[in-house]
N, C-alpha and C positions, 0 to 999 in steps of 0.2 A: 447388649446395647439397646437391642428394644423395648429392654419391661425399664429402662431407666430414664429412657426417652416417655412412655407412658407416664411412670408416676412422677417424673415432671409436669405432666400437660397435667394431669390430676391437681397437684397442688398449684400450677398457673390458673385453673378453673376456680378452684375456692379463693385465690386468690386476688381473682378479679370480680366474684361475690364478696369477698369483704372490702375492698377498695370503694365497690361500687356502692355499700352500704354507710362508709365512714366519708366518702368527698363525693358524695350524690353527681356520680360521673353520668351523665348524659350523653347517649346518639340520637341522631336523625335518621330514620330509616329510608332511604332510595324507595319509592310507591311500588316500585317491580319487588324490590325484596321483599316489604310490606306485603306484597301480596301473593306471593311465593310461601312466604310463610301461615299464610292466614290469620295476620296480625287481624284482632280486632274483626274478623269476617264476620256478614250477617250483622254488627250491630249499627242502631239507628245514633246520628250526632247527640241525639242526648243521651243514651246508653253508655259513650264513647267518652263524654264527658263528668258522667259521675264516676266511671270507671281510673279514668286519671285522677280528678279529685278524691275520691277513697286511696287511694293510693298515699295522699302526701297528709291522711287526717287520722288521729285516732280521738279515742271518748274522751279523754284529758287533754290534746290538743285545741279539740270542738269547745271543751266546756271551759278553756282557760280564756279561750278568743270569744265567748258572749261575754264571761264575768269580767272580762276587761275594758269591753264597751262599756255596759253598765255602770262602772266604775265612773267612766269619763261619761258617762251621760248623753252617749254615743245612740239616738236609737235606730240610724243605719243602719250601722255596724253589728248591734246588738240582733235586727231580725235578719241581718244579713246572711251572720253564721247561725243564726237559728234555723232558718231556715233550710241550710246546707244539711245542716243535723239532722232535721227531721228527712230531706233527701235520701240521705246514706243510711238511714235507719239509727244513729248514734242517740241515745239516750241520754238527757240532760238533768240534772234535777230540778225535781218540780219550783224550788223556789227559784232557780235560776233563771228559767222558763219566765217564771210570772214576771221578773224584774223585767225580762226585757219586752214583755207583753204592755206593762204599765207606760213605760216610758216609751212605746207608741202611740197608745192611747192619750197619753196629754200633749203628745206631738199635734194629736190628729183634730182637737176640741177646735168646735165651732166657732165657738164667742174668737178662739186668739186666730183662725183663719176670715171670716167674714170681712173686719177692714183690710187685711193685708190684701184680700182677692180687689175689693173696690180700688188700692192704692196700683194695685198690678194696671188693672184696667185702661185707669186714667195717663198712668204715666208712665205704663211699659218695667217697671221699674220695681223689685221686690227682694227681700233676703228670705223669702219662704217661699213652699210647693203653691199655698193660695196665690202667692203675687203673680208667679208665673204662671196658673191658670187663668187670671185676668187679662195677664199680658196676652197670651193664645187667644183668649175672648175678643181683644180688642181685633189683632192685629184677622183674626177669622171674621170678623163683620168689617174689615178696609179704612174701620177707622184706625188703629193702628199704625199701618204701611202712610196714610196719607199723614199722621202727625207727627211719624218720623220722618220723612220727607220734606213737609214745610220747616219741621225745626232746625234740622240740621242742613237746610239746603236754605234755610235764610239764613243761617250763621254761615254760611260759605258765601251768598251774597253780599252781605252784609263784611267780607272779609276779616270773620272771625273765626276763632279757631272749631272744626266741627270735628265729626266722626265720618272718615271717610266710608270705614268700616259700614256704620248703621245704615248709613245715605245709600250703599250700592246695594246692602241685602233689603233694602224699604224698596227698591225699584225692581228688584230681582222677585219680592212679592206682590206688586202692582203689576208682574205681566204674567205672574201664574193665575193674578185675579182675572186676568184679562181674557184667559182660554184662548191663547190662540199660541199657548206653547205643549209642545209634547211632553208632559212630565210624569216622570215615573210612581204612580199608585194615585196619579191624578194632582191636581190643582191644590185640594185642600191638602192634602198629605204634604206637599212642599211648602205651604203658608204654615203651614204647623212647625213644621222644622226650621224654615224661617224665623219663627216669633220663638223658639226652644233657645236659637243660637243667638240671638241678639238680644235678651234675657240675661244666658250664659254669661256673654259678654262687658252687659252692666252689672252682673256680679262679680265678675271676675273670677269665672273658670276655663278662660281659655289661653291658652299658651300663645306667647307673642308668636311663635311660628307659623301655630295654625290659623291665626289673623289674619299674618300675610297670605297666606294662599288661599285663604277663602275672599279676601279683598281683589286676588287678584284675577280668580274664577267671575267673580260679579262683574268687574271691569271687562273680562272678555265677553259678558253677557249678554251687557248693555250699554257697551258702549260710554264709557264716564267723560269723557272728553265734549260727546255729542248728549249726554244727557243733563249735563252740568248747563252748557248752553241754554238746552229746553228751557229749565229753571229759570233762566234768567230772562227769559223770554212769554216769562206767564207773572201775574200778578196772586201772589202766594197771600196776599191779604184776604184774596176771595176764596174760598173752601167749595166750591161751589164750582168755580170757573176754574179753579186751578186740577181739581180732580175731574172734568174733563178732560183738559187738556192732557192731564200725566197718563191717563187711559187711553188716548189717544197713541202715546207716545210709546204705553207700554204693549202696545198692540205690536211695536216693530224690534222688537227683542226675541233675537230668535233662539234656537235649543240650543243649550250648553249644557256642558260638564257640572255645573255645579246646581242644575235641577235636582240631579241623579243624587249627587252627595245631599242636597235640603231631606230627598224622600228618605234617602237610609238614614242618614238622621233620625226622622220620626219615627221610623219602623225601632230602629235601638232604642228610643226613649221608652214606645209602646212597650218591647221589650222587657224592657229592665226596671220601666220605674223612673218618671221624673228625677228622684231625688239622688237617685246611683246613678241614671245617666250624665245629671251633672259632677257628679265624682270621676265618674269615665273620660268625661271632657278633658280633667286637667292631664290625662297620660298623651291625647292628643297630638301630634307636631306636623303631621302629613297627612295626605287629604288620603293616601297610601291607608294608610293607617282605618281609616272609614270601613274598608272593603272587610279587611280584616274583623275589623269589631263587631260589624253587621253580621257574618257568619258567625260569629261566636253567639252572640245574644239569640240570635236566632235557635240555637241548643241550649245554653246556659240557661235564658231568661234573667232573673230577676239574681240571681245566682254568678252572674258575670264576672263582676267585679271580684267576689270571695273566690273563683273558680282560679282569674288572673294572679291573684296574692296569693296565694297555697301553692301552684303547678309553677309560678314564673312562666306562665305560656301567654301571647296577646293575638294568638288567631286560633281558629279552628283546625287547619295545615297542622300547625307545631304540636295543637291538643292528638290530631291523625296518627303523627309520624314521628315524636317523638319518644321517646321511652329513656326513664334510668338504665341501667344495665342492669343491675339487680332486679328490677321488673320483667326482665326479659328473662330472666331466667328462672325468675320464679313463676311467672306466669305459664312457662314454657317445661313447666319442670319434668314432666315425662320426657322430653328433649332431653334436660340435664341427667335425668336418671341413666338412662340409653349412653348416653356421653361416659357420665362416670364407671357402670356397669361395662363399657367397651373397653376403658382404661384397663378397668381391674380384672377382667376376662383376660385382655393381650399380656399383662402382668402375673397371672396366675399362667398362661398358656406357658408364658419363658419361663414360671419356674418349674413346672412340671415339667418341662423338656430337659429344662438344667439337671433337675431330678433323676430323670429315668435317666441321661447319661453317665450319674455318677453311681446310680444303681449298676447300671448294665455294667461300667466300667468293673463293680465289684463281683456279680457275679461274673464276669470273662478274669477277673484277677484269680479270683477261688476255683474255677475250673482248671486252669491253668496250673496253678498249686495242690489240688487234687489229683492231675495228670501225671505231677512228679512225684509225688508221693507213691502212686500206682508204679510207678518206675522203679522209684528204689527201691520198695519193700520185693519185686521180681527174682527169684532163685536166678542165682547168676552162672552161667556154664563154663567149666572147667576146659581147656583146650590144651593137649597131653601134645 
């Protein structure tokens, strides 16, 4: 009974190695198991993260996902996975390489960024990485924050239809100008993130969810109710007298919640790269969601977004403590050896027992019949 119980468990082990190979079965590991085990011990979040991504990449995976950008004329995407390549050590061909080197280099030409930065500037407003450095430019020297403010707070006087959205993150950055709020990695670092996400916004990379709740983080800022008022109580014709006055106003907006979220912002943008930050934006929907992304870029880098597409992972937690099953066991394989090795020990142990009993069985059978044998060949006595 027990060598048939083992080489069951035997073929339940291989068989949940190839299960785990053919429907990419996933656990979470409990942090105590995790650490019991000495999952991943000793390494640093970016060690931990190329380690999951080599996991879900090979050389022809790598080389099909640049030459597929390139194709589409992607050159995101194209230095995205290049760059992952060169990460993990993966070799690409050299012409491969160049196509996606090319098609960032005419991404990156001066002559087609110089007006889009000047258009960024003026009107906050851009479909390229120049416009949105313009836009940063503005809204980092307050002209920005003041001419979203007069615009969209004289379309609200004027009771026309505005951006409520722009109007509460333009006040939410006239009191980080203001320094009289506690904000995390400082003042500019939030005006940054500020002018990233209301960019984001007029392009259209953020998700109507996380609108709302970034709307309604500002609202609890600053007060929209009593700030709307202000408005209506300053003469927005004057630029002059009206940014007193709003500096005034933004002096009494005190710390909130959506400081914290402006800085991790900029720190993921620093991160990863304008141009994949704004791709990150659209997975967005909860402000939940910020905490998460921030610890990720923070190991991933520039690599974040390739790292979320290849693992299906969107924190650092899940990159921790998750694992395929077949990763566990193949990473763990002297574990496995030991395991199987015990099987086929306690399966060799029963049949050797089985053995020596049907051995012994025969020698005690042939003693026994050697004993008669001795018997009856015995001269037998006559008794007169």
């Amino acid at each position: 009974m027990l060598g048939r119980i083992a080489f069951f468990l035997l073929l339940a082990t291989l068989g949940l190695g190839l299960g785990a190979l053919v429907f990419d079965w996933r656990v979470t590991l409990p942090e105590d198991v995790a650490d019991a085990m000495g999952w991943r011990a000793g390494m640093t979040d970016e060690q931990i993260v190329d380690a999951d991504t080599a996991w879900h990449l090979n050389d022809q995976k790598a080389a099909n996902l640049v030459a597929d950008a390139v194709q589409r004329d992607d050159a995101g995407d194209a230095m995205l996975y290049l760059d992952i390549a060169r990460k993990l050590d993966i070799p690409l061909a050299g012409g491969l390489e160049a196509a996606a080197l090319a098609l960032q280099a005419r991404e990156d030409s001066l002559e087609t960024q110089l007006g889009d930065y000047v258009g960024g500037f003026v009107t906050g407003r851009g479909d390229t990485l120049a416009g949105l450095g313009g836009a940063i430019t503005s809204d980092l020297t307050v002209y920005g924050d003041v001419r979203d403010i007069i615009g969209e707070g004289g379309k609200m006087i004027a009771g026309e239809e505005y951006s409520e959205f722009i109007l509460g993150l333009s006040a939410v950055g006239l009191a980080a100008t203001a320094g009289t709020v506690a904000t995390g990695g400082g003042g500019i670092v939030v005006k940054a993130g500020i002018s990233f996400i209301k960019f984001a916004r007029r392009a259209g990379h953020l998700s109507a969810g996380f609108v709302r709740r970034l709307t309604k983080l500002a609202d609890e800022a600053i007060d929209m109710p009593g700030f709307k008022q202000a408005l209506r109580e300053i003469n927005l014709a004057d630029p002059i007298a009206s940014w007193a006055a709003l500096t005034k106003y933004g002096r009494t907006v005190k710390s909130a919640r959506i400081f914290d979220v402006m800085g991790k912002l900029e720190d993921i943008r620093a991160s990863v790269g304008t141009a994949e930050a704004l791709r990150l934006l659209k997975r967005v929907e909860k402000i939940e969601d910020i905490d998460d992304l921030h610890a990720l870029a923070k190991a991933a880098g520039k690599r974040t977004r390739g790292v979320m597409e290849l693992t299906g992972k969107s924190s650092m937690r899940a990159i921790k403590y998750t694992a395929n099953v077949l990763q566990i066991l193949v990473e763990y394989v002297w574990a496995l050896v030991l395991w199987i090795a015990g099987l086929i020990a306690t399966i060799a142990l029963r049949v050797t027992i089985s053995a020596w009993r049907i051995v012994r069985g025969i020698l005690r059978w042939r003693r026994r019949r050697a004993a008669r044998v001795r018997l009856g060949s015995s001269p037998r006595l006559t008794v007169y």
